[in-house]
C-alpha positions, 0 to 999 in steps of 0.5 A: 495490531501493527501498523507500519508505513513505507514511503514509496514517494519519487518512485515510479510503477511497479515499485510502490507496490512491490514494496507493498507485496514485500513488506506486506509478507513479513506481517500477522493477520489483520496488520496494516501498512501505510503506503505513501506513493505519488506514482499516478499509475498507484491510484490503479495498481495499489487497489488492483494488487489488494484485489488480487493479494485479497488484502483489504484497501481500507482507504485512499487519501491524500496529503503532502502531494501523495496519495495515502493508502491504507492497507489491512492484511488479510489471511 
């Protein structure tokens, strides 16, 4: 299992998760992404696109003024 992380701080709805869908592609099964965004709009948008790409949000927190996804591709 590989964990990458992408800092998507400073950038605004859709970019962090067209960054997310983008980098998300290139990984296996069961990799995950560590998303960095200070976007207010990800809080709605991040767990919507997991929902939608049927990825798993595995959890939201927060620290350094961000919100701090963590995101385990699924099938």
């Amino acid at each position: 299992m590989n964990e990458i992380e992408i800092d998507a701080r400073g950038l605004l709805c859709p970019l962090p998760v067209l960054k997310l869908a983008k980098r998300i592609k290139a990984l296996a099964t069961g990799d995950q992404v560590r998303l960095l965004a200070d976007d207010p709009a990800a809080v709605v948008d991040v767990p919507h696109y997991c929902t939608e790409s049927r990825h798993e949000l595995l959890s939201v927190t927060e620290g350094d003024g961000c919100q701090i996804y963590l995101v385990r591709k699924t099938g």
